[in-house]
C-alpha positions as CSV (number, residue, x, y, z in Angstrom):
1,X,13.7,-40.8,-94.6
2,X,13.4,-38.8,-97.7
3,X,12.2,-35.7,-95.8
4,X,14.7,-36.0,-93.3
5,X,17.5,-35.7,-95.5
6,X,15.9,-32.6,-97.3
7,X,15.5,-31.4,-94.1
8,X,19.1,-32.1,-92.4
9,X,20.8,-30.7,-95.8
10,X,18.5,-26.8,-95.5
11,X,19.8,-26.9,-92.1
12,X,23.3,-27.6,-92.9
13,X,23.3,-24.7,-96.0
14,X,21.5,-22.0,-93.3
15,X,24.4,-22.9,-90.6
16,X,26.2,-22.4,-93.1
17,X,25.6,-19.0,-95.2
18,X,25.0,-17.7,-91.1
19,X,27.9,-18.6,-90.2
20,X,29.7,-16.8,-92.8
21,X,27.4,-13.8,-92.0
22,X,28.6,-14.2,-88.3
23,X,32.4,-13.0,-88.3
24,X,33.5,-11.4,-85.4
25,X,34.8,-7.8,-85.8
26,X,38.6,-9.1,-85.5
27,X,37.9,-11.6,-88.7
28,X,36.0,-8.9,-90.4
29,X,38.9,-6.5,-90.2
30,X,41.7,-9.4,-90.6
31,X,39.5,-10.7,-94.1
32,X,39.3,-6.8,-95.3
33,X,43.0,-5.5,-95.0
34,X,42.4,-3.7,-92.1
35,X,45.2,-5.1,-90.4
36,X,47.6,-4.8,-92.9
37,X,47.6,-0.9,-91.9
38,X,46.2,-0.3,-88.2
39,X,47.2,-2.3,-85.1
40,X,45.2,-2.3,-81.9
41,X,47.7,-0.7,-79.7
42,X,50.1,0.5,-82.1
43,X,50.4,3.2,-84.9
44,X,51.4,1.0,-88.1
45,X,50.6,3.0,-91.0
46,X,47.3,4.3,-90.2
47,X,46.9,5.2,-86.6
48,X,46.3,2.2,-83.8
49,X,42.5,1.5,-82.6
50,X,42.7,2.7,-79.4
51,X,43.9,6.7,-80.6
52,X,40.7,6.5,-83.0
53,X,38.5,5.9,-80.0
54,X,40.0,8.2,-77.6
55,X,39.9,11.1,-80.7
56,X,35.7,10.0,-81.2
57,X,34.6,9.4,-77.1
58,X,32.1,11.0,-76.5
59,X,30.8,11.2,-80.3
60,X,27.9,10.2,-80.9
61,X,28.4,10.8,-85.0
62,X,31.8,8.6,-84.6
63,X,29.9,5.4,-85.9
64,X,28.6,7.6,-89.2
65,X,31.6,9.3,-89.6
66,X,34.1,6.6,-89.4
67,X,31.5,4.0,-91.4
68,X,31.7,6.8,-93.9
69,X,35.4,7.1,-94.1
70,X,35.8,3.5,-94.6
71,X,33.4,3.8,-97.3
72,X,35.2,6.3,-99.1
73,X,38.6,6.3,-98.4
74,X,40.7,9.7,-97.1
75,X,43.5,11.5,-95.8
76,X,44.5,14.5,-93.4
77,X,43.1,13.6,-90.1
78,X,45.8,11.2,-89.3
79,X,49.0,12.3,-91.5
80,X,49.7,12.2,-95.1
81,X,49.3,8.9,-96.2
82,X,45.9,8.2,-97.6
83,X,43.3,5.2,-96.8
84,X,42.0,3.8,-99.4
85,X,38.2,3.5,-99.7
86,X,37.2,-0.2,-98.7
87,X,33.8,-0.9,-101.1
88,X,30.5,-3.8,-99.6
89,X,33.3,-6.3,-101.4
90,X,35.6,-5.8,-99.0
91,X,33.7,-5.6,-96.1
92,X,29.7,-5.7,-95.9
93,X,28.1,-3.6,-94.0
94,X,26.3,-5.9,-90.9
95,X,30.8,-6.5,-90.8
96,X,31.7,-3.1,-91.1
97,X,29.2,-1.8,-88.5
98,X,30.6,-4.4,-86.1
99,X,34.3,-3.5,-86.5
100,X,33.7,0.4,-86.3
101,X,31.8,-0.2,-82.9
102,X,35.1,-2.9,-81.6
103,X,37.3,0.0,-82.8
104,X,35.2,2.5,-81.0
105,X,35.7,0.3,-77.3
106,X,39.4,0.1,-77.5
């Protein structure tokens, strides 16, 4: 019975540090501020997800490029106002991967 319990309670702690791990793009970019500037459809204050995949289609260096932007932060391609970098504490980078290729689709 012992056993059992050991083994029920590693299973319950995997399911869990997975499931935090498992974030769909949308969480990932709700949990890291992305929201708070950029908008699906919409220009907010940074420009809306589907004008930064119509700029990249067909770019294959989009994913690199835009991973890298997040990374450090910038301004000029979109207007004046600057985005500020967004560090692995904001947003790991299995997270990040997955909401630069969502954003790419739109």
């Amino acid at each position: 019975m012992k056993k059992l319990s050991i083994a029920l309670s590693a299973i319950g702690l995997a399911l869990v540090a997975t499931s935090s791990l498992a974030a769909t793009p949308e969480e990932a970019m709700n949990k890291a501020g992305c929201m708070a500037c950029h908008a699906k459809d919409k220009k907010l204050v940074g420009p809306a997800f589907k004008d930064i995949a119509a700029k990249y289609k067909g770019d294959k260096s989009a994913p690199a490029k835009l991973t890298e932007k997040v990374r450090k932060g910038g301004s000029g391609v979109w207007g004046p106002i600057p985005m500020p970098p967004h560090g692995s504490d904001k947003i790991n980078d299995d997270d990040l991967k997955g909401a630069v290729d969502s954003i790419l689709k739109s």
